[in-house]
PDB file of N, CA, C, O and CB in Angstrom:
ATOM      1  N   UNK A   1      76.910  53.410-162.080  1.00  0.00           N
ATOM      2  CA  UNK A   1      75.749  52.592-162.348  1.00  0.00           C
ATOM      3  C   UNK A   1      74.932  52.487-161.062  1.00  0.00           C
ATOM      4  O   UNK A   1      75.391  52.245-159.946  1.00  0.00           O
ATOM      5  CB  UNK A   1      76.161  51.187-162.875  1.00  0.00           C
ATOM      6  N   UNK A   2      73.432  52.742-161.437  1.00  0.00           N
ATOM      7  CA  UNK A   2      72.773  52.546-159.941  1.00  0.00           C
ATOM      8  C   UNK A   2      72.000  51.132-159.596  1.00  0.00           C
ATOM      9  O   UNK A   2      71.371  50.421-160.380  1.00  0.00           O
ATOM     10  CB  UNK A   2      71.623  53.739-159.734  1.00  0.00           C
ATOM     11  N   UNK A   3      72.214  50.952-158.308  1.00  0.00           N
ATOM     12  CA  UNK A   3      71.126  49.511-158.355  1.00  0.00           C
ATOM     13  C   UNK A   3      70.148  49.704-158.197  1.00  0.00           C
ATOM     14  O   UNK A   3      69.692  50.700-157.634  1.00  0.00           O
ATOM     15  CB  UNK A   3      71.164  48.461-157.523  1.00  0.00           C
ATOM     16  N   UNK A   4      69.454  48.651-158.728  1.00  0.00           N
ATOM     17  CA  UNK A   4      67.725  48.293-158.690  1.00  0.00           C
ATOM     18  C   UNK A   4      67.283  48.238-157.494  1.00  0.00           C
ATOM     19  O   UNK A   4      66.935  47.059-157.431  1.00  0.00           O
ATOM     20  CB  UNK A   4      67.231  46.924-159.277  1.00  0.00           C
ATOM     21  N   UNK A   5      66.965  48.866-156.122  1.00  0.00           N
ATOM     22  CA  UNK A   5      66.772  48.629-154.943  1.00  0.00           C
ATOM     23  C   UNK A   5      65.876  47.409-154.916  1.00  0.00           C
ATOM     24  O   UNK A   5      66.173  46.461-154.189  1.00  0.00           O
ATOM     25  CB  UNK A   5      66.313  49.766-154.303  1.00  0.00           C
ATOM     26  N   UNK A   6      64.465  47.382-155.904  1.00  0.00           N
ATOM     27  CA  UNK A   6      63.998  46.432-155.677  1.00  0.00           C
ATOM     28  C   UNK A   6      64.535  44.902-155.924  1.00  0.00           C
ATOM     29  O   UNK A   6      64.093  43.953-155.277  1.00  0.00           O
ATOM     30  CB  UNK A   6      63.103  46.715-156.128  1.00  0.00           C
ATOM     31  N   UNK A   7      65.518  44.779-156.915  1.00  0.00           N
ATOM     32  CA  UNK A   7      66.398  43.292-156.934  1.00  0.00           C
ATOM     33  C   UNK A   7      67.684  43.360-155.494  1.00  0.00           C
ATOM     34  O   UNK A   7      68.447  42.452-155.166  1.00  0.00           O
ATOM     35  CB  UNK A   7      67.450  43.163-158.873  1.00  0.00           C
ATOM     36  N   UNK A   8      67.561  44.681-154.897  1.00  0.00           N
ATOM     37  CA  UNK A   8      69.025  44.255-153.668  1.00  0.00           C
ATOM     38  C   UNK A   8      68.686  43.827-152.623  1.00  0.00           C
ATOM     39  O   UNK A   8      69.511  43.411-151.810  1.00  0.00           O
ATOM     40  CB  UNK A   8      69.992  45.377-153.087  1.00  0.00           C
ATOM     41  N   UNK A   9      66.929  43.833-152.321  1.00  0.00           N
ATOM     42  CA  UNK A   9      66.555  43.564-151.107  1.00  0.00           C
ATOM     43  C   UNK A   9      66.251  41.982-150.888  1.00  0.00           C
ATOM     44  O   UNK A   9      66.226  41.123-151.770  1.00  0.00           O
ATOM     45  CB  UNK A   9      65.423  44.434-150.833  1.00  0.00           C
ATOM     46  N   UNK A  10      66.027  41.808-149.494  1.00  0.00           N
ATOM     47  CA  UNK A  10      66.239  40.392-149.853  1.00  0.00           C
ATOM     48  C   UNK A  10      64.662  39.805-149.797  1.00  0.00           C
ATOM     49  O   UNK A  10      63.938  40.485-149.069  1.00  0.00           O
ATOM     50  CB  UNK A  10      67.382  39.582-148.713  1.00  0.00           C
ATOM     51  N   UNK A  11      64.113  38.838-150.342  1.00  0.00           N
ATOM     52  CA  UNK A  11      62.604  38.580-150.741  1.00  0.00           C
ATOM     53  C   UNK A  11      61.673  38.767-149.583  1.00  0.00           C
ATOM     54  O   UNK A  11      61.955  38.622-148.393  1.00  0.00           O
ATOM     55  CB  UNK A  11      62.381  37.099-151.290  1.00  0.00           C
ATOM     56  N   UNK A  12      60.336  39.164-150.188  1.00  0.00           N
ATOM     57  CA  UNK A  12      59.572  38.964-148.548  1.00  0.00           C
ATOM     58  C   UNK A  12      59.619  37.489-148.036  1.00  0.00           C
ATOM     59  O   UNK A  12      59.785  36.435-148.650  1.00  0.00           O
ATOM     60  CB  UNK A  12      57.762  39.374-148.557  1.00  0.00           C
ATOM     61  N   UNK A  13      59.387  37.800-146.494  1.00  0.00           N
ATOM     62  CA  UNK A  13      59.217  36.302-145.767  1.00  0.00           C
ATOM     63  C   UNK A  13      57.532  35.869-146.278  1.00  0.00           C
ATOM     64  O   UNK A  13      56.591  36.653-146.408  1.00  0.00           O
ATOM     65  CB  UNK A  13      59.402  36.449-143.651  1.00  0.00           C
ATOM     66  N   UNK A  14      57.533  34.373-146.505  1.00  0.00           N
ATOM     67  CA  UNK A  14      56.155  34.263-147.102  1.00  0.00           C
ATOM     68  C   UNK A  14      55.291  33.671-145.681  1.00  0.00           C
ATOM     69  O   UNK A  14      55.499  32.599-145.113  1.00  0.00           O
ATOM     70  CB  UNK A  14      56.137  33.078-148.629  1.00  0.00           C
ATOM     71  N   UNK A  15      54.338  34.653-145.337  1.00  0.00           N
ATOM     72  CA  UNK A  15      53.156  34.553-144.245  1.00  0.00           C
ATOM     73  C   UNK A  15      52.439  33.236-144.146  1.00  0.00           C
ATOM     74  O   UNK A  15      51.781  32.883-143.167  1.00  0.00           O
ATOM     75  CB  UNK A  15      52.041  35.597-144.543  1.00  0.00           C
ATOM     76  N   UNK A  16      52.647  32.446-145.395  1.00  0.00           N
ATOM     77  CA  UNK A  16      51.610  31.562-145.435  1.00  0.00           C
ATOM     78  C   UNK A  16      51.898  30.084-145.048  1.00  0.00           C
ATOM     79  O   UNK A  16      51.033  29.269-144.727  1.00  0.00           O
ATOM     80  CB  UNK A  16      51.098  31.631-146.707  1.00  0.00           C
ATOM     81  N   UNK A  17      53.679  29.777-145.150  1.00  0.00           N
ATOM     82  CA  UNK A  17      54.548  28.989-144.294  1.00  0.00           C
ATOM     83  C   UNK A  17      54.871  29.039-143.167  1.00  0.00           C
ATOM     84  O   UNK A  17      54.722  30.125-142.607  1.00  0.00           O
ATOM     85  CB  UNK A  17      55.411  28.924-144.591  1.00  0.00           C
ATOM     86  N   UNK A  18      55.421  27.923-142.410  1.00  0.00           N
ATOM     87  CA  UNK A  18      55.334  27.627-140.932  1.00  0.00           C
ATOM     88  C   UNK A  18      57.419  27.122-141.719  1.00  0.00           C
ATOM     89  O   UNK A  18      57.674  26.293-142.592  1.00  0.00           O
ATOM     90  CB  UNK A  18      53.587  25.976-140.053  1.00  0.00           C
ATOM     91  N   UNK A  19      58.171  27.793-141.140  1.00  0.00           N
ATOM     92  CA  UNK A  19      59.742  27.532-140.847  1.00  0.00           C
ATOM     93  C   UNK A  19      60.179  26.173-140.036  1.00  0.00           C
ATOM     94  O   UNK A  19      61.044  26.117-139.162  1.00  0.00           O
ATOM     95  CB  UNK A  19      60.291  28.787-139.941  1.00  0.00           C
ATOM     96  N   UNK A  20      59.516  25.280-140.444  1.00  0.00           N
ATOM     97  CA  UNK A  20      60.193  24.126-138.955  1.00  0.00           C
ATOM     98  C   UNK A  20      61.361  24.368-138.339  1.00  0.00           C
ATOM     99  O   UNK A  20      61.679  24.184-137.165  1.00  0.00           O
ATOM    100  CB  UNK A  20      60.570  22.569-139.322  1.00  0.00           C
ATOM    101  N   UNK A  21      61.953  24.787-139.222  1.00  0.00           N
ATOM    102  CA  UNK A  21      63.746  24.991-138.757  1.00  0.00           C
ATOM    103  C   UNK A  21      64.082  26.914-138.136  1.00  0.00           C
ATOM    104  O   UNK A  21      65.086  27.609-137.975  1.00  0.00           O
ATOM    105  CB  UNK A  21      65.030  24.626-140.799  1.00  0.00           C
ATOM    106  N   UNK A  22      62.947  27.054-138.007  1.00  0.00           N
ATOM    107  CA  UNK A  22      63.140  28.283-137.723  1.00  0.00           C
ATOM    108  C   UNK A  22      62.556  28.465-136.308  1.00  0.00           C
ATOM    109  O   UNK A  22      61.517  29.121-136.381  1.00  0.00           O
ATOM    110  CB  UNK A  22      62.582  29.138-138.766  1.00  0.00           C
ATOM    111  N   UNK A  23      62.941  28.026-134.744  1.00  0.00           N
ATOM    112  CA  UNK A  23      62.869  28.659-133.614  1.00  0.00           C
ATOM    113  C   UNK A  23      61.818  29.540-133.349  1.00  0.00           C
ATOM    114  O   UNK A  23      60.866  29.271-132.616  1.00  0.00           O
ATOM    115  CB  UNK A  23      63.880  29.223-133.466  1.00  0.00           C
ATOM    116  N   UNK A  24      61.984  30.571-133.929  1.00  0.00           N
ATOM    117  CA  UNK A  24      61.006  31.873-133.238  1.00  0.00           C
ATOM    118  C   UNK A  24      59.817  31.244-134.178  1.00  0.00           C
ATOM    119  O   UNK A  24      58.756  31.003-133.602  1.00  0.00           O
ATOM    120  CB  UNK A  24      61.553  33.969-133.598  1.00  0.00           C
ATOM    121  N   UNK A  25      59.874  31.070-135.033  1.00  0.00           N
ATOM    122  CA  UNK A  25      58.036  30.169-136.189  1.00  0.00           C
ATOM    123  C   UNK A  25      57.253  29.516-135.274  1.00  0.00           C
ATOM    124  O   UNK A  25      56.128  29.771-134.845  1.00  0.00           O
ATOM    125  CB  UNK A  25      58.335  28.502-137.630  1.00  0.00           C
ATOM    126  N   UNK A  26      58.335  28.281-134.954  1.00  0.00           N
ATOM    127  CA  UNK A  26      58.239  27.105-134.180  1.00  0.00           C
ATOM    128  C   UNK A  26      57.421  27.486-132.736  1.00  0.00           C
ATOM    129  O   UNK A  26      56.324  27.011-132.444  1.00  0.00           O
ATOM    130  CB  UNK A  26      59.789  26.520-133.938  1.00  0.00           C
ATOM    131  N   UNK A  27      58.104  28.339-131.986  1.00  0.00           N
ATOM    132  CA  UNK A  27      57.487  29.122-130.656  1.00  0.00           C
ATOM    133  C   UNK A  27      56.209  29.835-131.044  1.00  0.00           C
ATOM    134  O   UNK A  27      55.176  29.662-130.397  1.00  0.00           O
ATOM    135  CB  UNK A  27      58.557  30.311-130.016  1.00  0.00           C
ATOM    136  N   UNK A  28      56.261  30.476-131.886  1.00  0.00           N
ATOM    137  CA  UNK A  28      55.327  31.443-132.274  1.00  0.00           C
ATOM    138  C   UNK A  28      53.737  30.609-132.646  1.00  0.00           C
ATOM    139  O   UNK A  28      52.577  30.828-132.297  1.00  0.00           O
ATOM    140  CB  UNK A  28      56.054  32.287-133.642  1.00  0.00           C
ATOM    141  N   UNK A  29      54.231  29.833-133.308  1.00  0.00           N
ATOM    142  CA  UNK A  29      52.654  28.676-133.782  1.00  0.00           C
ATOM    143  C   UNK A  29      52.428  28.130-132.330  1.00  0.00           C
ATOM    144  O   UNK A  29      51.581  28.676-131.623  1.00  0.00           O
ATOM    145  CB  UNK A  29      53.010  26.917-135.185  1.00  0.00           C
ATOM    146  N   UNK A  30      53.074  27.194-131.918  1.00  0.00           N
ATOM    147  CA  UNK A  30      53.311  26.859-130.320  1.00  0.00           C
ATOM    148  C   UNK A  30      52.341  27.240-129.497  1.00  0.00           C
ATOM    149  O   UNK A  30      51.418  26.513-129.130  1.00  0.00           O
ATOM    150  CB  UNK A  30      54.486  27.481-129.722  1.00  0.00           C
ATOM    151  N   UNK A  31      52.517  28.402-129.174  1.00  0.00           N
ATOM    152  CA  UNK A  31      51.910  29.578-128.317  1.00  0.00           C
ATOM    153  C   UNK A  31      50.530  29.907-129.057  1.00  0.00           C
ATOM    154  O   UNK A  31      49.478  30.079-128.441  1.00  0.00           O
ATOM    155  CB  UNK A  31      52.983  31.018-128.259  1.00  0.00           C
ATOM    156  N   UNK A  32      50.642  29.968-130.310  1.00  0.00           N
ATOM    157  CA  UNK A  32      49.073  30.530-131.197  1.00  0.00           C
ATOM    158  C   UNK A  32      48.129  29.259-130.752  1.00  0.00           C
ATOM    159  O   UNK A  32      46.964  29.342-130.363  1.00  0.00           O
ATOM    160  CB  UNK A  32      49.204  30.641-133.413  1.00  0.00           C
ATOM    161  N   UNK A  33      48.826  28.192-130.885  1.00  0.00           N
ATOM    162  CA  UNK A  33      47.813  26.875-130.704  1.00  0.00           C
ATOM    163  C   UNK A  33      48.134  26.165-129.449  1.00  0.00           C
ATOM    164  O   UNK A  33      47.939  24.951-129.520  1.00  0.00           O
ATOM    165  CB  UNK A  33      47.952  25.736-131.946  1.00  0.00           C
ATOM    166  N   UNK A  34      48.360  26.391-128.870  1.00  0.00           N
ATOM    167  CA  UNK A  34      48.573  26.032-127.402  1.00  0.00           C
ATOM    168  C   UNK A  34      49.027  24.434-127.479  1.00  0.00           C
ATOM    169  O   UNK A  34      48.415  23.472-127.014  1.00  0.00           O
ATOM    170  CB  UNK A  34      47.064  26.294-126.423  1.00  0.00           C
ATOM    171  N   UNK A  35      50.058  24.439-128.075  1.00  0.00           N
ATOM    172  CA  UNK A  35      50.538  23.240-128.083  1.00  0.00           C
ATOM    173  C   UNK A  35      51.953  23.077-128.206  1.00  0.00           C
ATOM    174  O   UNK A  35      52.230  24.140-128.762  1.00  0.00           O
ATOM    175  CB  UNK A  35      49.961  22.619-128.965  1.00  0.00           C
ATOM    176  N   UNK A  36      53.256  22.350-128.039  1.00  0.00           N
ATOM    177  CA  UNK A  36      54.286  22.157-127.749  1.00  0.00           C
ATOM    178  C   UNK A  36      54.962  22.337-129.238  1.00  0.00           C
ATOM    179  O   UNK A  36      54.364  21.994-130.258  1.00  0.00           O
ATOM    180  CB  UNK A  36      54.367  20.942-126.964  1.00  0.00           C
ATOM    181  N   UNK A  37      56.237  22.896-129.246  1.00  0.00           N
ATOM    182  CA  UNK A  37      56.827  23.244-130.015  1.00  0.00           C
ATOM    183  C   UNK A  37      57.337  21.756-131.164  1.00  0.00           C
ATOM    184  O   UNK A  37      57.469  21.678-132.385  1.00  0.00           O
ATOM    185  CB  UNK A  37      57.785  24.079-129.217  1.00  0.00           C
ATOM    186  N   UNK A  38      57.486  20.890-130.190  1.00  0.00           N
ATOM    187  CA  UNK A  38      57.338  19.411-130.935  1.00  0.00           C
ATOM    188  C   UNK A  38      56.572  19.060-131.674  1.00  0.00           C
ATOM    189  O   UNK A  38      56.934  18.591-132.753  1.00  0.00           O
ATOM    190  CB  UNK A  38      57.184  18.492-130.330  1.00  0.00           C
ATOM    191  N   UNK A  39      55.033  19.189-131.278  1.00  0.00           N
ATOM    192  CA  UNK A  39      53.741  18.668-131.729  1.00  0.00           C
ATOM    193  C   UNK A  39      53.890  19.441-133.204  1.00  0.00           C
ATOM    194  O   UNK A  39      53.717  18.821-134.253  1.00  0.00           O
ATOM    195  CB  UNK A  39      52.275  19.104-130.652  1.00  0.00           C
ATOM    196  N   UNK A  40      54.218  20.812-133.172  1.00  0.00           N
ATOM    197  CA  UNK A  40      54.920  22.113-134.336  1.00  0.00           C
ATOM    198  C   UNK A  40      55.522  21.124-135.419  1.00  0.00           C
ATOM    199  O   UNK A  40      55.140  20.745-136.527  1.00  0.00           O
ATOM    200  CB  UNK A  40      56.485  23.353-133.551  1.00  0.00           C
ATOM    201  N   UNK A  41      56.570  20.881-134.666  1.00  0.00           N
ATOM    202  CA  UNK A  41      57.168  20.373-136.006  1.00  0.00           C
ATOM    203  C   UNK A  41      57.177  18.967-136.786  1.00  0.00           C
ATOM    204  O   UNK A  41      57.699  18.531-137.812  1.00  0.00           O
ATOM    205  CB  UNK A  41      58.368  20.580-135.858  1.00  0.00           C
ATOM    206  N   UNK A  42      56.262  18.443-135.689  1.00  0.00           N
ATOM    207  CA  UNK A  42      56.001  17.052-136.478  1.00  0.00           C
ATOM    208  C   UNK A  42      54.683  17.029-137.126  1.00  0.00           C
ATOM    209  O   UNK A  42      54.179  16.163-137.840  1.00  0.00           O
ATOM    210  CB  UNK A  42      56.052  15.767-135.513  1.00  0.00           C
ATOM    211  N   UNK A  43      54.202  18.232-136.702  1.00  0.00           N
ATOM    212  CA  UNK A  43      52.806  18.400-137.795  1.00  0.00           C
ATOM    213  C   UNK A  43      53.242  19.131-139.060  1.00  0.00           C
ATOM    214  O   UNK A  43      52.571  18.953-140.077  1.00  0.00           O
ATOM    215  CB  UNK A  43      51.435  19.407-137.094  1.00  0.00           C
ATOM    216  N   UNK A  44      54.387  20.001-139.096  1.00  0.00           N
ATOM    217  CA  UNK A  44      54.961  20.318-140.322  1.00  0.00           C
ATOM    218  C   UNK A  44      56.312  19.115-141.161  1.00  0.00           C
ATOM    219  O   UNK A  44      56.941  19.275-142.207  1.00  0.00           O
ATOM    220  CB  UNK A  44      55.571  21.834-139.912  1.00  0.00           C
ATOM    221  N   UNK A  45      56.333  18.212-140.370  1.00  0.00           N
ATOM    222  CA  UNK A  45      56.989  17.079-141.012  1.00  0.00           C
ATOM    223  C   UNK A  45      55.788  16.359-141.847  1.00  0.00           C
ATOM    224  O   UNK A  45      55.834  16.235-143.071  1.00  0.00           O
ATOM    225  CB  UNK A  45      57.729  16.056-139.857  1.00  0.00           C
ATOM    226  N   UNK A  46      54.604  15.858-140.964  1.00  0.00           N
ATOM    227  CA  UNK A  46      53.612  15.395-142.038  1.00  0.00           C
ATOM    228  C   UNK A  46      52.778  15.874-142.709  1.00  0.00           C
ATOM    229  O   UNK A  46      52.138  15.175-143.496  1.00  0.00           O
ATOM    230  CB  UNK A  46      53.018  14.738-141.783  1.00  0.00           C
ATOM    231  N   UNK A  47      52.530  17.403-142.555  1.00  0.00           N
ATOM    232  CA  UNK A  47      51.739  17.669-143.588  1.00  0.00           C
ATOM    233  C   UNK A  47      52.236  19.234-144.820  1.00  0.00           C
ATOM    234  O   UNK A  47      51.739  19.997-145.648  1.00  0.00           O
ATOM    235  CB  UNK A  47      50.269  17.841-142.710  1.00  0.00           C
ATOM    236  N   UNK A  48      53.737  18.856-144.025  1.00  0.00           N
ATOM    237  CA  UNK A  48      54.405  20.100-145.130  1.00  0.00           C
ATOM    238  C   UNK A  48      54.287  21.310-144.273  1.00  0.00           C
ATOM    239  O   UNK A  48      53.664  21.509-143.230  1.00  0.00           O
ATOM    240  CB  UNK A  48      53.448  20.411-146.777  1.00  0.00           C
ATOM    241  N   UNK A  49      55.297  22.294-145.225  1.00  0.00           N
ATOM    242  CA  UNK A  49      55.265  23.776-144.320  1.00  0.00           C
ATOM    243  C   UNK A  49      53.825  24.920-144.493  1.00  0.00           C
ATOM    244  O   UNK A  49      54.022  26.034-144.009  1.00  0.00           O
ATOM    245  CB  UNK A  49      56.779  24.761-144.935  1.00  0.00           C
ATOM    246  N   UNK A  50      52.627  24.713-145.056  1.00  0.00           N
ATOM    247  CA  UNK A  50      51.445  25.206-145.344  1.00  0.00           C
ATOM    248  C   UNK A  50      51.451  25.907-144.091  1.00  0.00           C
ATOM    249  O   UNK A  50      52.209  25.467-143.227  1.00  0.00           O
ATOM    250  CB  UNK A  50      50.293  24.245-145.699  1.00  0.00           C
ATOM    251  N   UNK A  51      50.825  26.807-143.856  1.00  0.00           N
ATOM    252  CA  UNK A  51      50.500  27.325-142.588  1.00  0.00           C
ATOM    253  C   UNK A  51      49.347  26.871-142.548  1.00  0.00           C
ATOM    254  O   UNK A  51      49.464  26.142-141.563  1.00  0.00           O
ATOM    255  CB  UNK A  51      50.592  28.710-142.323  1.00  0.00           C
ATOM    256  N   UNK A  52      48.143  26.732-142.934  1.00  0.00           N
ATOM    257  CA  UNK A  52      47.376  26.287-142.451  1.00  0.00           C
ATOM    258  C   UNK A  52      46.755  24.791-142.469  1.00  0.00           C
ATOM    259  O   UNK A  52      45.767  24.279-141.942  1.00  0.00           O
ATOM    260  CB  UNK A  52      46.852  27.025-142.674  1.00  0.00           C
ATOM    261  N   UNK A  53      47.886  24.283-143.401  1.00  0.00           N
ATOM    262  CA  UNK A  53      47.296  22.412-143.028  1.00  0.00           C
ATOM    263  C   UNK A  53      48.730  22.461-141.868  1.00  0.00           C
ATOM    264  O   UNK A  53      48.680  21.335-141.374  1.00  0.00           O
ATOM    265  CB  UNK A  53      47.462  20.612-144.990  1.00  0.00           C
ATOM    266  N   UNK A  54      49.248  22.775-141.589  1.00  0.00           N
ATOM    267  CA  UNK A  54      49.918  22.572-140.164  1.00  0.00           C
ATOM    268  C   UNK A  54      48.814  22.991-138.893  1.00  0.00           C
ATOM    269  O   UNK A  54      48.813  22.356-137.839  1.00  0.00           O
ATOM    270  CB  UNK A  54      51.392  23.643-140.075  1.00  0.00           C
ATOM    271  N   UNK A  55      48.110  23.862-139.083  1.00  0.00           N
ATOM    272  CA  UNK A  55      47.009  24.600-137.973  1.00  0.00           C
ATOM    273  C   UNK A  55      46.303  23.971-137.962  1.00  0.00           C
ATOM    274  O   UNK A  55      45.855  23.722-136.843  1.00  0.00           O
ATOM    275  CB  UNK A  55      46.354  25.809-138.056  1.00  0.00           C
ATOM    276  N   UNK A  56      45.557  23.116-139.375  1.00  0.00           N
ATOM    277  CA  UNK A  56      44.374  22.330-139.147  1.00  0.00           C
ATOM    278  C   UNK A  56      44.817  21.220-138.289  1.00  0.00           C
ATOM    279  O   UNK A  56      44.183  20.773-137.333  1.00  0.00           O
ATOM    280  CB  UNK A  56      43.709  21.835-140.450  1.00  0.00           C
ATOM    281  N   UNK A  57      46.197  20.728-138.803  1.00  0.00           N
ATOM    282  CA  UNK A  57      46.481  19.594-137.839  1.00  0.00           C
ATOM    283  C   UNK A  57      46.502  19.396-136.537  1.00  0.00           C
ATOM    284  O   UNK A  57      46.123  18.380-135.954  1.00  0.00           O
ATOM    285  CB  UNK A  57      47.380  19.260-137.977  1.00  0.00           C
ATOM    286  N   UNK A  58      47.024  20.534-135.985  1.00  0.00           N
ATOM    287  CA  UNK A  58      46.800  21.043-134.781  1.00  0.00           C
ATOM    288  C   UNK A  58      45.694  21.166-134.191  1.00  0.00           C
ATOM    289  O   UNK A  58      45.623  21.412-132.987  1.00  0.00           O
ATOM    290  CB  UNK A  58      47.182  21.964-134.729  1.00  0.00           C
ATOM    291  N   UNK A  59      44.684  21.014-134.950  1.00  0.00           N
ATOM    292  CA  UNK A  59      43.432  21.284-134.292  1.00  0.00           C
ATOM    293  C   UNK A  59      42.810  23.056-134.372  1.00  0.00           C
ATOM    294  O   UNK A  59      41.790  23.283-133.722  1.00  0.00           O
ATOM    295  CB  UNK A  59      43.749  20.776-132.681  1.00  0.00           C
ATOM    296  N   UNK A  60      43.308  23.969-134.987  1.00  0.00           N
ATOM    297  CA  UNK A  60      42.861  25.374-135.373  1.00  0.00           C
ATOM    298  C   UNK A  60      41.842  24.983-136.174  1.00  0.00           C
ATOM    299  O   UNK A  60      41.147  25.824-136.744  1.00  0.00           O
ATOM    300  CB  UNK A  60      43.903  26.363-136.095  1.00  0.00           C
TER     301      UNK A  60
END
C-alpha cells in the first residue's frame, strides 16, 4: 500500500501568526520591529497571535 505523501507531511507553518512560544518568531519580530523580545510577547498576549495586530501594536 502506498502513502499519500501529501497527508505524511507535516502542515505548512502559517506566515500570518506570530509563535509566542516559539524563540526564533519571538527574536525574529524583535529585530523586524526594533523592539524587545518581551514587548513581542506581551503584544501577542493582548492582542492574540495575528501577525499583524501584533505589528500594529508594536507600532509597524
Amino acid at each position: 500500500m502506498s502513502i499519500d505523501k501529501q497527508t505524511s507531511r507535516e502542515p505548512a507553518q502559517d506566515r500570518r501568526n506570530v509563535a509566542g512560544g516559539q524563540d526564533h518568531e519571538v527574536r525574529y519580530e524583535a529585530e523586524k520591529m526594533g523592539v524587545s523580545k518581551d514587548e513581542v510577547r506581551d503584544a501577542v498576549k493582548s492582542e492574540g497571535n495575528s501577525r499583524k495586530k501584533v505589528e500594529d501594536k508594536l507600532g509597524g
